[in-house]
C-alpha positions, 0 to 999 in steps of 0.5 A: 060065633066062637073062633080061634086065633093064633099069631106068628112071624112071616118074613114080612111080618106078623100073620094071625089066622082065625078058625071056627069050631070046625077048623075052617079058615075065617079069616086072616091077616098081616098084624096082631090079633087086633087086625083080626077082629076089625075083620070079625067085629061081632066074633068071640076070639080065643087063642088056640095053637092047636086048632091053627096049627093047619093053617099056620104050617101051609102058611110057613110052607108058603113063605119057605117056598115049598108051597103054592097052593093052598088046601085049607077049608075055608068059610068066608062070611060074605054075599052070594057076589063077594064068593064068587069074587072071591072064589074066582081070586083062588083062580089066579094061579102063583106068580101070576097077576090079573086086572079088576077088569078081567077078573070081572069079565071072568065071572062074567060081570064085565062091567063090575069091574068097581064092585069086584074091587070093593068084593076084592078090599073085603076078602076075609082071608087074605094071602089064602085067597090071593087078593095081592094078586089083583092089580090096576088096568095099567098095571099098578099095585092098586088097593090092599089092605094092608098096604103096598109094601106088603102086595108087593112083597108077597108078589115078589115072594111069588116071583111075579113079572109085575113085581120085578117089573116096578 
């Protein structure tokens, strides 16, 4: 599969963004491109600005706080179990958190709670679908890939109780 990638600075970061032929969001994250095609190992990447830009400004309107809500299309690879995990993250509304847990009762999987944590580290589409919002039964920052300083960082940005809170 062909995408097309871009990277630009976030306040916490750089972000790169990856699109298909048709515009939809494939997959992102906090890094260079490289960081993408850990995600992507079997895609042929091409810089394209243009074909980005979409995404890259919700992106910017996010971080510049006028923004909680994406509307980007977006095309995840993964299995039937891994989209509605992650179409359930897309759910958890800004400045809120929820427990692997809940979010597994709420798929109505409630003894899953291990395997949406493992559907929740393999999110593609990172800050899009808000797997930063997922957090430990007792409340920790558990598990991001990209590390905790980052998760609370972005809880922070959204003014989540659980992030005043550590």
């Amino acid at each position: 599969m062909n995408v097309f990638t871009s990277t630009f600075a976030t306040p916490i970061g750089p972000f790169s963004v990856a699109v298909n032929e048709t515009g939809a969001v494939v997959a992102t994250a906090f890094g260079k491109v490289a960081a993408l095609k850990s995600r992507l190992p079997e895609c042929h990447f091409t810089t394209d600005g243009q074909r980005t830009q979409i995404a890259r400004q919700q992106i910017e309107e996010y971080f510049a706080g006028t923004r909680q809500k994406f509307d980007l299309k977006l095309a995840p690879i993964g299995t039937d179990f891994q989209n509605m995990v992650w179409a359930a993250l897309r759910r958890i509304p800004f400045g809120k958190t929820e427990s692997y847990g809940n979010l597994a009762e709420r798929i109505h999987r409630p003894t899953a709670a291990r395997a949406v944590g493992r559907a929740n580290a393999t999110n593609p589409i990172c800050l899009i679908v808000p797997c930063h919002r997922v957090i430990g039964a007792d409340g920790s920052l558990t598990g991001f890939a990209f590390g905790e300083k980052i998760k609370q960082a972005l809880l922070e940005h959204e003014g989540s109780s659980r992030a005043r809170a550590m």
